[in-house]
gemmi code that builds the backbone of each chain (N, CA, C; Angstrom):
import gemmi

chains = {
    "A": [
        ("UNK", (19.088, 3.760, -4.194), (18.530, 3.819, -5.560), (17.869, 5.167, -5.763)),
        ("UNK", (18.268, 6.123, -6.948), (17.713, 7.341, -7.167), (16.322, 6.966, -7.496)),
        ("UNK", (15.333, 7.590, -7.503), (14.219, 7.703, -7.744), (13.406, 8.935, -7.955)),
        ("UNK", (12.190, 8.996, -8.578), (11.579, 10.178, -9.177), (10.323, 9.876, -8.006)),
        ("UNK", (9.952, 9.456, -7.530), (8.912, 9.094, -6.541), (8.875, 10.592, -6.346)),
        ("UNK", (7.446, 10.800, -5.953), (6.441, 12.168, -5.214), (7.265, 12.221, -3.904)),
        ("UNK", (8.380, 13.591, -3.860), (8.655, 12.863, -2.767), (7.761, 13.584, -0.977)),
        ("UNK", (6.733, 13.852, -1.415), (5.373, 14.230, -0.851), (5.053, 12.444, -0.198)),
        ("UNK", (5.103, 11.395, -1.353), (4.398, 10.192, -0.934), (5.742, 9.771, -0.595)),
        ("UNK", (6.663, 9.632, -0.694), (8.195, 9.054, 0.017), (8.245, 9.084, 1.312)),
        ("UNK", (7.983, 10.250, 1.576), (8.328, 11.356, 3.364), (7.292, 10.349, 3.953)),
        ("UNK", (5.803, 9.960, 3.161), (4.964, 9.429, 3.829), (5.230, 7.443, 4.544)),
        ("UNK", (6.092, 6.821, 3.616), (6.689, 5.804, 3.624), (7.150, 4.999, 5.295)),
        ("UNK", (7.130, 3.862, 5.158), (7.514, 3.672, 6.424), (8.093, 1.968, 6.307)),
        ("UNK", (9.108, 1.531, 5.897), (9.871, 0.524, 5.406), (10.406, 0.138, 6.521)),
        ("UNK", (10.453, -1.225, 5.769), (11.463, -2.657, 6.326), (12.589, -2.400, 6.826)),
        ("UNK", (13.346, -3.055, 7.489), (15.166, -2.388, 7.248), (15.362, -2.895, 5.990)),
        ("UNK", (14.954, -3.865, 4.763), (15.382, -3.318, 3.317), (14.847, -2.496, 2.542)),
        ("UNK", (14.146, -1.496, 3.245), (13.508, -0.301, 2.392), (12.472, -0.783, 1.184)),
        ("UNK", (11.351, -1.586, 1.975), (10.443, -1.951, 1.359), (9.278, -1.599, 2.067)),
        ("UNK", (7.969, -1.473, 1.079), (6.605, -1.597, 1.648), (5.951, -2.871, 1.191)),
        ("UNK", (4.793, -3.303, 2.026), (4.134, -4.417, 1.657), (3.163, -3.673, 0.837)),
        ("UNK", (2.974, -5.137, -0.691), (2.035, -4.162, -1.395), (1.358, -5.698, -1.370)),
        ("UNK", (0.021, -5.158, -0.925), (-1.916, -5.985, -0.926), (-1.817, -5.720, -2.494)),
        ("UNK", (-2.210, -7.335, -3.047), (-2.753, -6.654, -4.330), (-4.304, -7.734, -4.607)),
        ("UNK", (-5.409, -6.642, -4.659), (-6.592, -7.149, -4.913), (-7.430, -7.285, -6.121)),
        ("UNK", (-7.989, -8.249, -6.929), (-8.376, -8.336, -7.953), (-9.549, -7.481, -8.102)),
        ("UNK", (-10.065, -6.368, -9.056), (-10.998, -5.415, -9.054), (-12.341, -5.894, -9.309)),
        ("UNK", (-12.357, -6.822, -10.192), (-13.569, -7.395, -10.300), (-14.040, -8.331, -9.091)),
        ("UNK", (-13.011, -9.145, -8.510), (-13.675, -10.235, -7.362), (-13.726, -9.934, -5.591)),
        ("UNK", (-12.499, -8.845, -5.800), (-12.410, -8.214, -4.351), (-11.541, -9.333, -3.959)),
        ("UNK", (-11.144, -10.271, -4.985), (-9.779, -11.341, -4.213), (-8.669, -10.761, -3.866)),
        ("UNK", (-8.188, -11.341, -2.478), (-6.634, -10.919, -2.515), (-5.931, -12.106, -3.428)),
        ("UNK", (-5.272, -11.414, -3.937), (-4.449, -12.345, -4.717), (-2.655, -12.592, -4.640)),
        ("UNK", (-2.219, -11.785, -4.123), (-0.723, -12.058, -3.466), (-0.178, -10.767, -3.201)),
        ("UNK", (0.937, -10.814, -2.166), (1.353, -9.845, -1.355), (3.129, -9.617, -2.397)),
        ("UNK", (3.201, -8.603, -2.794), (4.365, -8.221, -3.099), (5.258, -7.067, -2.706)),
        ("UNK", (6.633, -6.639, -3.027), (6.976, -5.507, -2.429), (7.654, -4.493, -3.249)),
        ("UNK", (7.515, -3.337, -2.401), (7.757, -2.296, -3.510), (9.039, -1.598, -2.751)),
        ("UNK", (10.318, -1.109, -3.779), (10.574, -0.039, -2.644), (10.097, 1.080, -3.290)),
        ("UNK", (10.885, 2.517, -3.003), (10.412, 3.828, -3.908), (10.089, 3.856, -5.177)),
        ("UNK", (11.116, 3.409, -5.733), (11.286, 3.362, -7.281), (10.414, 2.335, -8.170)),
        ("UNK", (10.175, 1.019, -7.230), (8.923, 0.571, -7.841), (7.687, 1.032, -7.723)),
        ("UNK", (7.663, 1.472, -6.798), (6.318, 2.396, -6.457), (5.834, 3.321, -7.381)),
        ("UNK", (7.154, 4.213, -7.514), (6.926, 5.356, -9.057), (6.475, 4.598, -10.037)),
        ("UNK", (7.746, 3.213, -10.597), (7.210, 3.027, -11.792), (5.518, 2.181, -11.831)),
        ("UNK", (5.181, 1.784, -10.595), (3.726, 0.942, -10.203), (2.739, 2.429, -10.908)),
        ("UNK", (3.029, 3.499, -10.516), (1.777, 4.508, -10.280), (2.047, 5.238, -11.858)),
        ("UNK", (3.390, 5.400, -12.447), (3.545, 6.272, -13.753), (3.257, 5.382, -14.831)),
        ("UNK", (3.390, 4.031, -15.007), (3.380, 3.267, -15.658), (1.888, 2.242, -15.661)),
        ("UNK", (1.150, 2.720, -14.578), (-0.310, 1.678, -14.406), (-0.171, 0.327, -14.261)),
        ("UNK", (1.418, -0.375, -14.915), (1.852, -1.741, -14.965), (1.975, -1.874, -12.901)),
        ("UNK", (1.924, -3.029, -12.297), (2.012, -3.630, -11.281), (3.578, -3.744, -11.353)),
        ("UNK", (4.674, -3.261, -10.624), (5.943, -3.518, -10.237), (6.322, -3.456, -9.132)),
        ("UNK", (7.244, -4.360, -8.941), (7.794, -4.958, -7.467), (8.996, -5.167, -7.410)),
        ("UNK", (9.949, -4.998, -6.267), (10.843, -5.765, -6.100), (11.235, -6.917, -5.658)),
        ("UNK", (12.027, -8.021, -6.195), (12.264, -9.370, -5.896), (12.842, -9.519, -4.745)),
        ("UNK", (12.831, -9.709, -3.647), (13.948, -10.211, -2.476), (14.983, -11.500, -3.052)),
        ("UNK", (13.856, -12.153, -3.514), (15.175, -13.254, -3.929), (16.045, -12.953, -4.900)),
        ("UNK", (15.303, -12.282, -6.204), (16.133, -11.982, -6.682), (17.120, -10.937, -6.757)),
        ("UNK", (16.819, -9.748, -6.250), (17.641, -8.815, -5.960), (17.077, -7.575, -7.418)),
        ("UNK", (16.178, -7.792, -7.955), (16.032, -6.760, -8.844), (13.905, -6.475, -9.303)),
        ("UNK", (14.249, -5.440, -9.908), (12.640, -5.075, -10.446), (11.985, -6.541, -11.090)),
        ("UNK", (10.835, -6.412, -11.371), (9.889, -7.110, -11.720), (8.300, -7.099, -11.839)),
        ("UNK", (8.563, -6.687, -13.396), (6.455, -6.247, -13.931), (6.262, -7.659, -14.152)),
        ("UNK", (5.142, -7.417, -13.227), (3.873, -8.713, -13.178), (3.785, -8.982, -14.412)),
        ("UNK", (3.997, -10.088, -15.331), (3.745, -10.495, -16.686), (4.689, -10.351, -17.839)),
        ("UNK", (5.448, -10.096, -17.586), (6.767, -9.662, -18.410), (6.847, -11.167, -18.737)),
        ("UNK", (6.889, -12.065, -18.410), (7.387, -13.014, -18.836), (6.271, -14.561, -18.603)),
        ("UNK", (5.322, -13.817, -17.616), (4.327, -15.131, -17.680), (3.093, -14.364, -18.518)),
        ("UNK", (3.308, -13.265, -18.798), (1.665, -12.592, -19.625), (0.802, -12.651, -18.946)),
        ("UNK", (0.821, -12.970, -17.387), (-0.016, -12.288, -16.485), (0.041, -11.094, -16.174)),
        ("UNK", (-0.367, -10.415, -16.834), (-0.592, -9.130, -16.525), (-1.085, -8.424, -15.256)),
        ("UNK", (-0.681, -7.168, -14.916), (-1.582, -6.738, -13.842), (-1.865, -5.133, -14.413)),
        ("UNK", (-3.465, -5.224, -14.458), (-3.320, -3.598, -15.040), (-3.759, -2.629, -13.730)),
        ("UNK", (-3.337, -1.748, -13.538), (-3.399, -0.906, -12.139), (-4.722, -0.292, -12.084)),
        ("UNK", (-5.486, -0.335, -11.476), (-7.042, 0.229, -11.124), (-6.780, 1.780, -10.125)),
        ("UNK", (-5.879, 1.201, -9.163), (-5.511, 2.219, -8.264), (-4.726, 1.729, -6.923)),
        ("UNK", (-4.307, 2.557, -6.471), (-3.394, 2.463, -4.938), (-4.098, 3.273, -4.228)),
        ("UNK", (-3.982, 2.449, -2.918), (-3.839, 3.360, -1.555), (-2.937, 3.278, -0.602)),
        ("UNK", (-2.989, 3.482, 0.256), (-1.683, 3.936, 1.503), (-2.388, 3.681, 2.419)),
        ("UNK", (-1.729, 3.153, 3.526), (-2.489, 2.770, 4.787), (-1.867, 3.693, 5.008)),
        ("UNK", (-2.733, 3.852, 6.915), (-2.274, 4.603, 7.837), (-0.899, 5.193, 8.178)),
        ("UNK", (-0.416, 4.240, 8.213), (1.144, 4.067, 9.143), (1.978, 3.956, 8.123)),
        ("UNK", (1.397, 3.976, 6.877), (2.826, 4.247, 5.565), (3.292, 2.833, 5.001)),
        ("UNK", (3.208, 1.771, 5.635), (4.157, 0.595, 5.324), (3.605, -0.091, 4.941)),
        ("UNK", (1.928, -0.140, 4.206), (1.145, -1.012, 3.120), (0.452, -0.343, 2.438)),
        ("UNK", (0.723, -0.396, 0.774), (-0.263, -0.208, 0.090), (-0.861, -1.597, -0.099)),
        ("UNK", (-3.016, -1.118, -0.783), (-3.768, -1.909, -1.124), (-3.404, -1.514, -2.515)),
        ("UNK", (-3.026, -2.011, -3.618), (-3.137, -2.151, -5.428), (-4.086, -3.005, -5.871)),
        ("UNK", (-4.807, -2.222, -6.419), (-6.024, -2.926, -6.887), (-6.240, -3.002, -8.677)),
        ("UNK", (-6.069, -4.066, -9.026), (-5.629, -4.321, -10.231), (-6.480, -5.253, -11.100)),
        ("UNK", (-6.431, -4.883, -12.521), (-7.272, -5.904, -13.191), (-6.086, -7.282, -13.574)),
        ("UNK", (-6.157, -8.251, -13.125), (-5.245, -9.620, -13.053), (-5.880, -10.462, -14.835)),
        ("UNK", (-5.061, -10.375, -15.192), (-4.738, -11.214, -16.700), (-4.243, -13.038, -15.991)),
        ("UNK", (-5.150, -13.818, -16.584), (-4.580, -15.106, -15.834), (-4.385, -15.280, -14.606)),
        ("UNK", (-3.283, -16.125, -14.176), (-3.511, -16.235, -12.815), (-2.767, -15.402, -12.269)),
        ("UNK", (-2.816, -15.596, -10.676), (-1.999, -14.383, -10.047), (-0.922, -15.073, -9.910)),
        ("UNK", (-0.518, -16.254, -9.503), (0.587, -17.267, -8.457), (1.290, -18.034, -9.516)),
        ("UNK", (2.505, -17.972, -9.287), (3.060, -18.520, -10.240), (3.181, -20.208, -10.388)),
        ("UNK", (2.258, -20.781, -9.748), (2.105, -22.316, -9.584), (1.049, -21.986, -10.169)),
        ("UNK", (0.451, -21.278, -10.926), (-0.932, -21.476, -11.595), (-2.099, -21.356, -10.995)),
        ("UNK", (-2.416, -21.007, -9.704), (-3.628, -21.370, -8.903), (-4.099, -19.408, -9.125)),
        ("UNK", (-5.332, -18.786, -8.918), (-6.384, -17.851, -8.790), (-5.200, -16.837, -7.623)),
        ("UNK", (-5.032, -17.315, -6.657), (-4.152, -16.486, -5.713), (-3.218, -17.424, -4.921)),
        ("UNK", (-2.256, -16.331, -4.636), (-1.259, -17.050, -3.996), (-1.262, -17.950, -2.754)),
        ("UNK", (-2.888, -17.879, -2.277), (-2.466, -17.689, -0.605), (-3.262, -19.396, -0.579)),
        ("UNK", (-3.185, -20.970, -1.078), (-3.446, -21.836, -0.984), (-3.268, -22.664, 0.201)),
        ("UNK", (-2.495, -22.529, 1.086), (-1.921, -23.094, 2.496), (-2.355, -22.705, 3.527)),
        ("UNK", (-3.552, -23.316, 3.785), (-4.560, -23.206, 5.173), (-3.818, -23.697, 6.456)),
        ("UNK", (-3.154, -22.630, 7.274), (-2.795, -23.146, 8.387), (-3.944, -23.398, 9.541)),
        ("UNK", (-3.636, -24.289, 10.937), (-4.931, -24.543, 11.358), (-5.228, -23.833, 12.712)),
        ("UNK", (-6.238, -23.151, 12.615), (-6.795, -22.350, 13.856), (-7.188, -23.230, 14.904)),
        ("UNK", (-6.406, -23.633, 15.760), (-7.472, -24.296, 16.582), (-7.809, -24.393, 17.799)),
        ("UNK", (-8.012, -22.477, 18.504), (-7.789, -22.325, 19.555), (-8.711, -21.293, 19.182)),
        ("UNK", (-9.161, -20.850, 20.694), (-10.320, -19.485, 20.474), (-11.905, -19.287, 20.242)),
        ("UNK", (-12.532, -18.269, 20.356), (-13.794, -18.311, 20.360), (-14.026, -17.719, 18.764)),
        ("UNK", (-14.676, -18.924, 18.163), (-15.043, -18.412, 16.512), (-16.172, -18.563, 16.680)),
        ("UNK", (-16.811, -17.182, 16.381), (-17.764, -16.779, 16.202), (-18.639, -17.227, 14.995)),
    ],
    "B": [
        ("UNK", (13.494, -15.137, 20.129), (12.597, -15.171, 21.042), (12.028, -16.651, 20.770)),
        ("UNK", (12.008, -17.548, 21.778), (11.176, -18.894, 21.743), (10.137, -18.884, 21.427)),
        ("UNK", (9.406, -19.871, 20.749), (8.330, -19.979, 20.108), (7.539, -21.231, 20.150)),
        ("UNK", (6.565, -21.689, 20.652), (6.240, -22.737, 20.023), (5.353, -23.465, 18.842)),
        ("UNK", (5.699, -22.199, 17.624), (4.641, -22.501, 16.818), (5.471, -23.822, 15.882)),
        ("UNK", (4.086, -24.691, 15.312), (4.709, -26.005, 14.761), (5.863, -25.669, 14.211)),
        ("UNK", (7.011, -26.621, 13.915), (8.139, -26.264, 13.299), (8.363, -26.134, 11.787)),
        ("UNK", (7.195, -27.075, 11.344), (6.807, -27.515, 9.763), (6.437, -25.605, 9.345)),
        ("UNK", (5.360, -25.304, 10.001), (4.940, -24.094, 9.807), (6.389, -23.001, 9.893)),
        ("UNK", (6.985, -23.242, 10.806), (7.888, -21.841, 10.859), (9.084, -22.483, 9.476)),
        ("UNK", (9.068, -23.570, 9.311), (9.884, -23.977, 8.377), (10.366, -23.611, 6.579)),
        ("UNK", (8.300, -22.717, 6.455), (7.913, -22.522, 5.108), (8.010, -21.031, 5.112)),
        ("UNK", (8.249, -20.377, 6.370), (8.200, -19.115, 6.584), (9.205, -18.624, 5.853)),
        ("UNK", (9.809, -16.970, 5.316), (10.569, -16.313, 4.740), (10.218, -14.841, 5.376)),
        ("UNK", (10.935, -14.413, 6.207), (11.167, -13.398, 7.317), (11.690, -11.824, 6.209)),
        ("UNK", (11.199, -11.035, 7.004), (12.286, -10.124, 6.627), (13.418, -9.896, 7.605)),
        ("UNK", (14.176, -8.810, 7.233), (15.226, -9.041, 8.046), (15.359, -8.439, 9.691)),
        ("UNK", (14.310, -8.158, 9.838), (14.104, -8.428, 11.564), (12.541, -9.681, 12.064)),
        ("UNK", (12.911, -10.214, 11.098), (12.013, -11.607, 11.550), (10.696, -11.674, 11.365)),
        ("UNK", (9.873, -10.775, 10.321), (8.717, -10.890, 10.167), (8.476, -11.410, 8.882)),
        ("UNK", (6.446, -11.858, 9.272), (5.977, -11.733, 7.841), (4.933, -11.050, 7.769)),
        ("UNK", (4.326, -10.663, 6.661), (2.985, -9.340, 6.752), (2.157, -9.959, 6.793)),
        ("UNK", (1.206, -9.738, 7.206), (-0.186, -10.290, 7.536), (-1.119, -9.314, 6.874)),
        ("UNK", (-1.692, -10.030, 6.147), (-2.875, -8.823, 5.205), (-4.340, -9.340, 5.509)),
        ("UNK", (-5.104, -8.566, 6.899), (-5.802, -8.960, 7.363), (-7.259, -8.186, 6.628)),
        ("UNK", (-8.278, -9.873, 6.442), (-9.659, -9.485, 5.500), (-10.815, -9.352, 6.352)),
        ("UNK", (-11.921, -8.505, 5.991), (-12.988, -8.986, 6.772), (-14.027, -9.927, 5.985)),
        ("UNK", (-14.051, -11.054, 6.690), (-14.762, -11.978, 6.574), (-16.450, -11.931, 5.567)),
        ("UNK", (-16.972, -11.072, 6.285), (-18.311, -11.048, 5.884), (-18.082, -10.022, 4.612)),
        ("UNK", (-17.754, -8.934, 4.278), (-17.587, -8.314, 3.268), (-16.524, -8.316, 2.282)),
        ("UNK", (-15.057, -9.447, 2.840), (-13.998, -9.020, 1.878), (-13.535, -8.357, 2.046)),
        ("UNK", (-13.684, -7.271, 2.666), (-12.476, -5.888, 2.540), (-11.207, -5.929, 3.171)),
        ("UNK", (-10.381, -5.582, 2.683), (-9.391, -5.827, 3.052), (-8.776, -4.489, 4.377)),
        ("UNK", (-8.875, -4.904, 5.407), (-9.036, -3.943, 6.364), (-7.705, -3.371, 7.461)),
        ("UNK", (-6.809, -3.849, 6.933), (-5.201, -3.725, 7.721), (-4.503, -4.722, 7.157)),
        ("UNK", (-2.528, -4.230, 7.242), (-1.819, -4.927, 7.174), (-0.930, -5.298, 8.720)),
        ("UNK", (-0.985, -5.807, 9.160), (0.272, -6.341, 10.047), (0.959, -6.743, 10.095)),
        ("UNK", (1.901, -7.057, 11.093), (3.181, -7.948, 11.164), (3.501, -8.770, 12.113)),
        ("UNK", (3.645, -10.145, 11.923), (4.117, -11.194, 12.644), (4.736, -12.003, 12.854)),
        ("UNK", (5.722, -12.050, 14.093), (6.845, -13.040, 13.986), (5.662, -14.497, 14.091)),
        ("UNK", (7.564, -15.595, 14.446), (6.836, -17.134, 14.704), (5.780, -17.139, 15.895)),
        ("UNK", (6.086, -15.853, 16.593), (5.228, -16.467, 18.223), (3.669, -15.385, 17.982)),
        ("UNK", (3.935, -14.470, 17.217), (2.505, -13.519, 16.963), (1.685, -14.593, 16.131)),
        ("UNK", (2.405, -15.301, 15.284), (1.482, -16.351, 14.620), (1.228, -17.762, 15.457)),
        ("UNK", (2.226, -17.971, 16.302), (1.167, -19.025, 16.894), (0.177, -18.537, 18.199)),
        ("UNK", (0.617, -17.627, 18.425), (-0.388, -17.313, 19.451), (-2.115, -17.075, 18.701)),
        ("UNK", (-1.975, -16.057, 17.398), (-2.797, -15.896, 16.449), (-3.889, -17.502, 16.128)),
        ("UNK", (-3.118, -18.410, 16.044), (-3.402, -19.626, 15.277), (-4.048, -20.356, 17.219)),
        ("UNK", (-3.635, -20.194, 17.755), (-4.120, -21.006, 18.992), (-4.859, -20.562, 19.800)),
        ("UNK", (-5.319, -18.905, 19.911), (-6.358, -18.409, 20.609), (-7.087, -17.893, 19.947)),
        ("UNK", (-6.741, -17.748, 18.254), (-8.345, -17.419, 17.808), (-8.385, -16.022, 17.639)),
        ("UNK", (-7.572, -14.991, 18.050), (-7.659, -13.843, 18.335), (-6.093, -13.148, 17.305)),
        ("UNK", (-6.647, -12.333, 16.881), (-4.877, -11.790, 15.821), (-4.527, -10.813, 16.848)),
        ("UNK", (-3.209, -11.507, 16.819), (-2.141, -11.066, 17.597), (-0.446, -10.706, 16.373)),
        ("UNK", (-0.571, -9.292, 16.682), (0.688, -8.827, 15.994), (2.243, -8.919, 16.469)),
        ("UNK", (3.501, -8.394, 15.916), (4.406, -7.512, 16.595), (4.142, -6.398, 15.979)),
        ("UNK", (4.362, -5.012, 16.700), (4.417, -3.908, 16.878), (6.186, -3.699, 16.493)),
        ("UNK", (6.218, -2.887, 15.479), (7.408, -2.685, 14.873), (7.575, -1.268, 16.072)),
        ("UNK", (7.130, -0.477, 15.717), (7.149, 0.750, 16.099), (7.412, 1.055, 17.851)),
        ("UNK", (6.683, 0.002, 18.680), (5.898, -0.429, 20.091), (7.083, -1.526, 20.510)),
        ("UNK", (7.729, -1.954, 19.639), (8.809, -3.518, 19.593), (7.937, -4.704, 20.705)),
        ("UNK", (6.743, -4.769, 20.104), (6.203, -5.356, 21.697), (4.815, -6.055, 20.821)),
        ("UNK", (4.547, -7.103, 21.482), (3.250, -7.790, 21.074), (1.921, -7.038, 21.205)),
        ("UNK", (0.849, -6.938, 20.092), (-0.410, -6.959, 20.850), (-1.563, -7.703, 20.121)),
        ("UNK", (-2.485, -8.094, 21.324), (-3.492, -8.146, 20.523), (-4.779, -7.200, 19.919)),
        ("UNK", (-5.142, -7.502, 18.919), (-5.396, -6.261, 18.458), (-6.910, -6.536, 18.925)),
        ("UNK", (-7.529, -5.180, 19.610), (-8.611, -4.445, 20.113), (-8.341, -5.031, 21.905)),
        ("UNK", (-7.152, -5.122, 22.553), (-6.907, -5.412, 23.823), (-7.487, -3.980, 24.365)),
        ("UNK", (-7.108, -2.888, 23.895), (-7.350, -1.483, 24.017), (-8.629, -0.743, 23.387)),
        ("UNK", (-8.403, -1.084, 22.528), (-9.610, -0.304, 21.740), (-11.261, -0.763, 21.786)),
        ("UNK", (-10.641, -2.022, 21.944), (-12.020, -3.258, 22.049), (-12.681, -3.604, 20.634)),
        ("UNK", (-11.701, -3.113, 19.701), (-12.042, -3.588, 18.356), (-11.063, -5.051, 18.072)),
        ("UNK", (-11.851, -5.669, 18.905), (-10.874, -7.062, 18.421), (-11.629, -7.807, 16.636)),
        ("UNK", (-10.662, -8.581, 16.685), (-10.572, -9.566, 15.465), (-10.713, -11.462, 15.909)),
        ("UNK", (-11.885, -11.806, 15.881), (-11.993, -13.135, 16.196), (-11.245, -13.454, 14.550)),
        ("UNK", (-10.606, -14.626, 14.918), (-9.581, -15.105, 13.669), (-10.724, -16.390, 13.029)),
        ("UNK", (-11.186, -16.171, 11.577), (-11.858, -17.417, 10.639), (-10.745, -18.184, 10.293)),
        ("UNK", (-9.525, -17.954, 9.332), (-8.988, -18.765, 8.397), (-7.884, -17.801, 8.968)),
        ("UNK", (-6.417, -18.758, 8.406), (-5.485, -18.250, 8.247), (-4.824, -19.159, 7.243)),
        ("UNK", (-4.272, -18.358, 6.199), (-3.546, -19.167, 5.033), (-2.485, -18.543, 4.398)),
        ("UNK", (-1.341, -19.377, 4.671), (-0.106, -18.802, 4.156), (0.358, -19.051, 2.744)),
        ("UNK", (1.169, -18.013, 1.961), (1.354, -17.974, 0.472), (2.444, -18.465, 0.376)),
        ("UNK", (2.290, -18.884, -1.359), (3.736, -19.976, -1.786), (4.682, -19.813, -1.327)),
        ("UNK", (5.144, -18.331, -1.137), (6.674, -18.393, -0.633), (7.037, -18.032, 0.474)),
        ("UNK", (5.542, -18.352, 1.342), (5.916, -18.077, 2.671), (5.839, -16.653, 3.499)),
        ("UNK", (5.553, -15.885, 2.593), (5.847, -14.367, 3.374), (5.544, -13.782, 3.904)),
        ("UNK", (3.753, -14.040, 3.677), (2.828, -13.085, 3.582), (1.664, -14.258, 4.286)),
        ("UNK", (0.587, -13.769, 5.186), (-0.281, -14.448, 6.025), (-1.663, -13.781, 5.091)),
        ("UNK", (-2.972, -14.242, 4.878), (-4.005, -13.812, 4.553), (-4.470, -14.027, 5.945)),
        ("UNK", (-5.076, -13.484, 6.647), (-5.722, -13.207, 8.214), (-7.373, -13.042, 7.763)),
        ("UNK", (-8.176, -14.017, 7.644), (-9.498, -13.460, 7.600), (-10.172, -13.365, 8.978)),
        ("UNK", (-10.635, -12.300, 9.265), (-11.212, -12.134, 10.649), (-13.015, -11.599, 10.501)),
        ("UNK", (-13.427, -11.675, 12.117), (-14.627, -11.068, 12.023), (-14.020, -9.895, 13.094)),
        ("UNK", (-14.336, -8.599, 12.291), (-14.097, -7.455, 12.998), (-14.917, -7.014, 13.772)),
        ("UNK", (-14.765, -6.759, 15.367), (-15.216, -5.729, 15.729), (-15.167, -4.432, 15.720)),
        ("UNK", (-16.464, -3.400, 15.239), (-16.000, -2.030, 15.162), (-15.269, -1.210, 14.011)),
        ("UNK", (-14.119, -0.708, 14.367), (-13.580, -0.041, 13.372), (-11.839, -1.018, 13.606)),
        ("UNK", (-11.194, -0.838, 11.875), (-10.549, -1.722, 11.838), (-9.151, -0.549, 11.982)),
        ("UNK", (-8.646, 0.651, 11.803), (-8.141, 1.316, 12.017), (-8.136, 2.468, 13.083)),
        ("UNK", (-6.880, 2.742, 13.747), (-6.931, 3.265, 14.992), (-7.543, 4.763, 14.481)),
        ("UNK", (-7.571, 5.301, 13.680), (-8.202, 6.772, 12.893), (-9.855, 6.638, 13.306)),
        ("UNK", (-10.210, 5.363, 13.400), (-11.996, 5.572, 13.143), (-12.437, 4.616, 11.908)),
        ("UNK", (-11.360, 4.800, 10.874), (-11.756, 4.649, 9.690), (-12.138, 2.675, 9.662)),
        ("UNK", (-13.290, 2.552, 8.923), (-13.546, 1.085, 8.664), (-11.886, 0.588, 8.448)),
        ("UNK", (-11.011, 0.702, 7.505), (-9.997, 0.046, 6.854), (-8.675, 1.329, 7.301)),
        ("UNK", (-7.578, 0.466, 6.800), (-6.209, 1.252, 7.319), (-5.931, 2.170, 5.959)),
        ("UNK", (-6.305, 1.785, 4.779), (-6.076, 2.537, 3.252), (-7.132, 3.272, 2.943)),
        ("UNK", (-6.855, 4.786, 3.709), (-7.540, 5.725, 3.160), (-7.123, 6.657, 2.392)),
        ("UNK", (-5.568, 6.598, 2.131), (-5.169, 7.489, 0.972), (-4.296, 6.823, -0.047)),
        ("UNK", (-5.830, 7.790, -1.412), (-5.708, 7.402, -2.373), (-3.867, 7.747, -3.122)),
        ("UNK", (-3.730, 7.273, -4.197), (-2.210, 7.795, -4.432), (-2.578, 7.765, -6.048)),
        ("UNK", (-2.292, 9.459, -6.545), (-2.611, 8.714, -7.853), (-1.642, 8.207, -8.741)),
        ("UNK", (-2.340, 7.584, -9.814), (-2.219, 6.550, -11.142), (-1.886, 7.126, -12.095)),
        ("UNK", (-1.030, 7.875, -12.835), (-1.016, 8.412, -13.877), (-0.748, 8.392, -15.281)),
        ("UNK", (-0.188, 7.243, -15.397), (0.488, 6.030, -16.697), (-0.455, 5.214, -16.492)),
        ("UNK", (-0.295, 4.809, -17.773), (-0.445, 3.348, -18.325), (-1.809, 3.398, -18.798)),
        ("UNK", (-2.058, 2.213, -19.177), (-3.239, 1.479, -20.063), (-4.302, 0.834, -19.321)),
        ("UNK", (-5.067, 1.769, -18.692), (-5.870, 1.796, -17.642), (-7.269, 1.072, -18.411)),
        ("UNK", (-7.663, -0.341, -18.849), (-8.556, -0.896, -19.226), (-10.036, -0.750, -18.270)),
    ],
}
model = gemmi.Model(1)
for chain_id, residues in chains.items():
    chain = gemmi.Chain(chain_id)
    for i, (resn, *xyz) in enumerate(residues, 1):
        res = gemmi.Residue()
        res.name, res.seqid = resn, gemmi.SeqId(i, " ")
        for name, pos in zip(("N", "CA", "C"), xyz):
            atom = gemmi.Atom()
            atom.name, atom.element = name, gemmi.Element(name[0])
            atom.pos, atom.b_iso = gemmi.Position(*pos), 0.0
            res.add_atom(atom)
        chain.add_residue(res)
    model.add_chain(chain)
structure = gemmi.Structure()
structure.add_model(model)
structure.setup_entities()
């Protein structure tokens, strides 16, 4: 896929074998994580030129702005880059909910710890 | 690679295509969101049964636990997986520094924002 991406922040990149990064996306006002999506280059550009939150679908095989069609919006606060290239944190002002079952964030399914020293 | 994490659990999972899912690990007491990782079925049950976050190493192709070396380990609070499986929320209590740089967190570079309707 051609892309206009910085390619300053491209070189920096460090992908999946489907040429994706994990994108953290955190609500600005609550410091919630609210769900993990993915970007490749070209969503990335349009995530940072556009301020809109965009991702690519695995399932579906194509782009996708947060709210296009549920009016959950995501308005872009800012990005960062981890270390090692292969996660941005997007930190975003969230319109409604984040999860598309309706719930605050995606991450509802408490698996159970039950080994170890918890402090 | 054999595994014995529950089967129900590896059942809801959605891999990429060398068998992971990202782990977007929080710190507990402040929220911050302080690294992303990656974990197959056996980094997560080991994770889930000793209490301690345990990755795969994409780069390393090899397990670790994280601060085995550094001594910045992660006692594991919660672990909760998202609707579609992909993505792990890891809340931990960190020891130390959460990135191999020094730095508290792995996202220290900023990327800028230059579009959109920045509310």
């Amino acid at each position: 896929m051609k892309t206009d991406l910085d390619p300053a922040i491209a070189a920096r990149l460090k992908r999946t074998p489907d040429g994706l990064v994990a994108a953290i996306v955190r609500e600005h006002d609550t410091g919630d994580v609210l769900m993990l999506g993915w970007m490749d280059d070209e969503a990335l550009h349009r995530t940072l030129t556009t301020g809109r939150a965009t991702y690519w679908s695995r399932s579906r095989q194509e782009y996708w702005v947060k709210g296009a069609t549920s009016g959950h919006h995501q308005y872009v606060k800012s990005v960062a880059l981890d270390c090692d290239g292969d996660a941005l944190l997007v930190t975003v002002e969230q319109v409604g909910a984040a999860c598309h079952t309706g719930e605050h964030t995606c991450f509802h399914t408490e698996l159970p710890v039950t080994g170890g020293e918890r402090r």
